[in-house]
C-alpha positions as a printed NumPy array, in Angstrom:
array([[  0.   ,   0.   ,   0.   ],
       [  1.141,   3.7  ,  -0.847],
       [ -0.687,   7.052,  -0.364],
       [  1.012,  10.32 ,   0.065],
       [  0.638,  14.105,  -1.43 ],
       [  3.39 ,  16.292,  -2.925],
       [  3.814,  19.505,  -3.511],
       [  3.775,  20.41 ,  -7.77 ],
       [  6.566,  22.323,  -7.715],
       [  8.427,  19.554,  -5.407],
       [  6.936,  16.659,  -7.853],
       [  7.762,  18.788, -11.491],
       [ 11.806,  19.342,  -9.979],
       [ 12.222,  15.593,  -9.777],
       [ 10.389,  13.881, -12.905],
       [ 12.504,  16.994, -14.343],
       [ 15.676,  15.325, -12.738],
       [ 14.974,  12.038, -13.477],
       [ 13.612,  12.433, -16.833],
       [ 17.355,  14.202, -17.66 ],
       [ 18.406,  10.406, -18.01 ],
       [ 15.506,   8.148, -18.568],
       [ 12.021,   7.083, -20.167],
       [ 11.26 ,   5.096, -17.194],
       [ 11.818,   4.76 , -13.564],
       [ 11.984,   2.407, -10.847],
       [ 10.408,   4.173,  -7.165],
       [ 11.618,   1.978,  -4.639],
       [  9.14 ,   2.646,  -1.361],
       [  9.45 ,   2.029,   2.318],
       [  7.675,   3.268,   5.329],
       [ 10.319,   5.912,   5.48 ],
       [ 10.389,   7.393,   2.037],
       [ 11.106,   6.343,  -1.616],
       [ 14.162,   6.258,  -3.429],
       [ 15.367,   5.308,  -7.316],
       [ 18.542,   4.672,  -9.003],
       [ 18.991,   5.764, -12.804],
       [ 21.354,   5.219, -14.746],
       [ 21.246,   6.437, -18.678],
       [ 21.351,   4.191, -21.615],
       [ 24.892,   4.894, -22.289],
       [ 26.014,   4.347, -18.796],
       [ 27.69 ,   8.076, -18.987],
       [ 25.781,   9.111, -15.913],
       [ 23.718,   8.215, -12.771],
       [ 21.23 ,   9.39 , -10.305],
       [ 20.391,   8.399,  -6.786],
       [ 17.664,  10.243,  -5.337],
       [ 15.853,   9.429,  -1.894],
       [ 12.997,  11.637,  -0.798],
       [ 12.126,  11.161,   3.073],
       [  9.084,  10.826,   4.148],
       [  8.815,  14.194,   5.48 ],
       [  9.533,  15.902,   2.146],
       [  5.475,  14.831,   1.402],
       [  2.448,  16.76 ,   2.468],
       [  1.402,  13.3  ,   3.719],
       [  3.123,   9.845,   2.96 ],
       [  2.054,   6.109,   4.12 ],
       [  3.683,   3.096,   3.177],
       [  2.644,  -0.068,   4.334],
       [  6.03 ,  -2.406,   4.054],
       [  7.704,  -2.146,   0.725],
       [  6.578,  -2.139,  -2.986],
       [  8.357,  -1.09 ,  -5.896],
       [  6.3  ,   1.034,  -8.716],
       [  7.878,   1.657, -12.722],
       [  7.011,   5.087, -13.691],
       [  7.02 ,   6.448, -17.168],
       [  7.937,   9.708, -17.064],
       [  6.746,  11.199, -20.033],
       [  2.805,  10.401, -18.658],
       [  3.868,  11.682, -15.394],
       [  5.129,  14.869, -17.132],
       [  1.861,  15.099, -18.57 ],
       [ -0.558,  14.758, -15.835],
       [  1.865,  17.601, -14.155],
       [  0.968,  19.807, -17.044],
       [ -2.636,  19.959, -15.099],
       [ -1.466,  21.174, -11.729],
       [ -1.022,  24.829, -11.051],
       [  2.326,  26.144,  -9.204],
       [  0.473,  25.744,  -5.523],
       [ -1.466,  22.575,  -6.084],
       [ -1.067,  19.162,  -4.451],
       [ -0.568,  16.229,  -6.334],
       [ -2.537,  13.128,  -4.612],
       [ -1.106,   9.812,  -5.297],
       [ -2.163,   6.193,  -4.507],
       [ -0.616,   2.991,  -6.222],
       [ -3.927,   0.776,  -6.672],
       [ -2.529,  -2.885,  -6.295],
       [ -5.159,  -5.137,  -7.609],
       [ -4.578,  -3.617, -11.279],
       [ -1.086,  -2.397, -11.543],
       [ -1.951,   1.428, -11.849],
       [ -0.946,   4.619, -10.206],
       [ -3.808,   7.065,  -9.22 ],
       [ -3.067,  10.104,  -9.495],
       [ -5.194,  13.341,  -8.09 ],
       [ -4.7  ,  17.018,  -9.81 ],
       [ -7.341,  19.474,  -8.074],
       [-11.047,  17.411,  -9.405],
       [ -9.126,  15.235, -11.856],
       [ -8.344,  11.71 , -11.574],
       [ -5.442,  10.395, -13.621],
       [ -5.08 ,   6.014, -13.542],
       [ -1.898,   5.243, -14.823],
       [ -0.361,   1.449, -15.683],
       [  2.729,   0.7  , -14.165],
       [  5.773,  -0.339, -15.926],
       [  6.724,  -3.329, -15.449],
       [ 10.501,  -3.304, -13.318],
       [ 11.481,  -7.102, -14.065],
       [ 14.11 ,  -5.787, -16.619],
       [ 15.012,  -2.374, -14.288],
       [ 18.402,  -3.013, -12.207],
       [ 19.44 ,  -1.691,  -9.267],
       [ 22.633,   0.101, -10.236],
       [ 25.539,   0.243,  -7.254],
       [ 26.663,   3.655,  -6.297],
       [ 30.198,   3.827,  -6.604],
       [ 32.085,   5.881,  -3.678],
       [ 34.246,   8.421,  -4.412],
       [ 36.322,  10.741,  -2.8  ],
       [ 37.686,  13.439,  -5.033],
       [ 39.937,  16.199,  -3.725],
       [ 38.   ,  19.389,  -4.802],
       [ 34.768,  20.333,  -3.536],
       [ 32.524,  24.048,  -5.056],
       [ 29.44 ,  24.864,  -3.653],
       [ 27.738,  27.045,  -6.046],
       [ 24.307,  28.49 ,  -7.006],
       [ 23.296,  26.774,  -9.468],
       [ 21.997,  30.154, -11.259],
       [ 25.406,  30.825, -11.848],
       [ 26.099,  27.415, -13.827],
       [ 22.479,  27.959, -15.255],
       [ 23.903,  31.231, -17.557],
       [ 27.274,  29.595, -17.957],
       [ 25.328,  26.89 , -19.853],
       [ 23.645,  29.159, -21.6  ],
       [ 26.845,  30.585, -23.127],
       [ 28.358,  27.583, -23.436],
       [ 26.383,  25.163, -25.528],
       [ 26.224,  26.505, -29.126],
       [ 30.206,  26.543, -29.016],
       [ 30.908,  22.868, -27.802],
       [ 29.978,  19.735, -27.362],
       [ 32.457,  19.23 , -23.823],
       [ 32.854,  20.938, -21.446],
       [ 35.777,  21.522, -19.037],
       [ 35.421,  21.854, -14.923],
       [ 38.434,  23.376, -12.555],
       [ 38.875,  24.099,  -9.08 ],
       [ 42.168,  25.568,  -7.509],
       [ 42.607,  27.131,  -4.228],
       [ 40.992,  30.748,  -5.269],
       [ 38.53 ,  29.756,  -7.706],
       [ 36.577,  27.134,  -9.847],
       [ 36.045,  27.745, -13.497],
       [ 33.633,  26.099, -16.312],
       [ 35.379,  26.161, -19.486],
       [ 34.08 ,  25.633, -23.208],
       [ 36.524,  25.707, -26.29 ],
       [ 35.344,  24.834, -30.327],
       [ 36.957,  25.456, -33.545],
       [ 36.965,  28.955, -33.448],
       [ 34.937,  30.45 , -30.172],
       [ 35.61 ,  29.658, -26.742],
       [ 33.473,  30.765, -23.478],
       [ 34.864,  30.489, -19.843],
       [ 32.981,  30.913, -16.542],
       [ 35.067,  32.152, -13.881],
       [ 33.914,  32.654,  -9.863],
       [ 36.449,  33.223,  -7.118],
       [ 36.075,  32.215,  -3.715],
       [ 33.963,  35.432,  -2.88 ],
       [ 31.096,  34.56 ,  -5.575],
       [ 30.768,  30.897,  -4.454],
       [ 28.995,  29.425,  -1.084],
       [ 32.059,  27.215,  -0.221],
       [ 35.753,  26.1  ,  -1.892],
       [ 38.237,  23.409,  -0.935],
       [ 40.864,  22.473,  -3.339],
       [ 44.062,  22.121,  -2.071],
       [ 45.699,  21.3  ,  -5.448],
       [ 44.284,  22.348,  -8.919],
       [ 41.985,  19.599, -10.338],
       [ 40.72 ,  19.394, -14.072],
       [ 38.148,  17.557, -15.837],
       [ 36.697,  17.12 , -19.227],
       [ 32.741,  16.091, -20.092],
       [ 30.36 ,  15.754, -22.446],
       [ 28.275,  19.121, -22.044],
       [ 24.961,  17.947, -23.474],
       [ 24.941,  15.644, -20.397],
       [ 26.325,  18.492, -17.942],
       [ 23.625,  21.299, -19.234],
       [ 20.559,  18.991, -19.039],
       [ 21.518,  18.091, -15.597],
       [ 21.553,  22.183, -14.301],
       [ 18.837,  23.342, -16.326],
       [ 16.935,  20.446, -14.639],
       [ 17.786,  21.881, -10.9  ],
       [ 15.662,  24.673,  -9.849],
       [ 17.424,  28.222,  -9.779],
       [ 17.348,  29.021,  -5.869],
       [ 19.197,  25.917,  -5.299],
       [ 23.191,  25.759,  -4.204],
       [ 24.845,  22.588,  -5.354],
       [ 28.014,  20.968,  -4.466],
       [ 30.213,  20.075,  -7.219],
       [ 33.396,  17.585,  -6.246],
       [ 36.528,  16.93 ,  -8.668],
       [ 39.068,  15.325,  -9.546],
       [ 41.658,  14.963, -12.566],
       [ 40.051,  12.983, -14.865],
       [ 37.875,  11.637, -12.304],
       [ 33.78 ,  11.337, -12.862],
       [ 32.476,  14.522, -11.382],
       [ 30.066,  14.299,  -8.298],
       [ 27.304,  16.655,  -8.161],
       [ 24.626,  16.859,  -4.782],
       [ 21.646,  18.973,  -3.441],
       [ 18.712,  18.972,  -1.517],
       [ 15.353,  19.768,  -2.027],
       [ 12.099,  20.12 ,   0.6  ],
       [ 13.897,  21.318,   3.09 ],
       [ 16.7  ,  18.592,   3.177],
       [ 14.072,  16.324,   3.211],
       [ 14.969,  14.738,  -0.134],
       [ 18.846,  14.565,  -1.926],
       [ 19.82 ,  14.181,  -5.366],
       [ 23.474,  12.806,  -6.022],
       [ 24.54 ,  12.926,  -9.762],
       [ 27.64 ,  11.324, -11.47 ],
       [ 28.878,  12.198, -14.801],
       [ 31.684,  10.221, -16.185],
       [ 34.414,  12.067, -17.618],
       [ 35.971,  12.232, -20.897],
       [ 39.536,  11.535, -21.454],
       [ 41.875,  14.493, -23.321],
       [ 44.133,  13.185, -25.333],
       [ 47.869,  14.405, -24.745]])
């Protein structure tokens, strides 16, 4: 059994997060909140995302169930609900479907069936350089950045952390010293290289109030984190990196 309400706005930020690397999704529920693992078709990057209990308006869970989500019909029944409605939900176990409640309309959705979904392992890192940043600031970086390259380049030293984009004939650079960012440790300079599609989809995905911490190494996948309803929920991201040649 599973019952619980959610804020839109709350709701909209994660399918929005989730939907940044897959189709479908597999919610795995407890009595203490829900959580999913994604990772994308390519295996370039993962999400791990648990949302407590207390990040709902209201949230019951009777033992443990798993539900597949497709998030494109979730996207659409969101497209109903107004920026301070509450989104009622109820997984109906006899026929497989997710009930969903906008305002005085009733959405029943199939499930998708999570035989074939895996439970990816979350591999543990610990990377040198650590930037927490609002993620506003990466937001117009982006922005700049995308119709010059197709990769993107993150750096952290001791004073500063940079975003850097370079093509055939423009180049764009985002630089923020210690003042402009909400925290900086990096006792040695650190450089990494990824594919930006992956990178921009990600931030644009993250609401714009939000301060995230980025961790990196050289060459190393790049971490990213923040939390949502209060620090009721978390969202870790991993992007692997791409090599430069010599």
């Amino acid at each position: 059994m599973f019952k619980a309400e959610m804020k839109t706005d709350t709701l909209k930020g994660l399918v929005n997060v989730i939907s940044t690397l897959v189709d479908e999704a597999k919610f795995s529920i407890s009595e203490e909140g829900v959580n999913l693992k994604a990772v994308d078709p390519a295996h370039v990057a993962m999400a791990d995302i648990m949302i407590g209990k207390n990040a709902f308006e209201s949230f019951s869970a009777d033992g443990e169930t798993v539900m597949g989500i497709d998030l494109d019909k979730m996207k659409d029944v969101l497209k109903l609900a107004g920026p301070g409605d509450v989104i009622r939900m109820e997984k109906d176990e006899a026929k497989g479907q997710l009930i969903i409640k906008v305002g005085n309309i009733t959405r029943r959705m199939n499930l998708v069936d999570t035989l074939g979904m895996n439970d990816p392992k979350v591999p543990q890192l610990s990377l040198p350089a650590n930037v927490d940043v609002a993620v506003s600031e990466l937001q117009r970086g982006m922005k700049a950045a995308e119709s010059v390259s197709d990769h993107i380049a993150l750096s952290a030293d001791e004073e500063s952390f940079e975003l850097f984009c370079e093509g055939d004939t423009d180049s764009v650079s985002l630089n923020l010293d210690r003042t402009k960012l909400a925290g900086l440790t990096a006792p040695t300079k650190v450089r990494s290289l990824f594919p930006l599609d992956y990178f921009a989809n990600i931030v644009k995905a993250i609401p714009s109030d939000t301060i995230v911490k980025i961790s990196l190494g050289d060459n190393y996948p790049l971490k990213l984190n923040f939390s949502f309803a209060d620090g009721n929920g978390t969202v870790g991201y991993l992007l692997a990196p791409r090599i430069e040649n010599d």
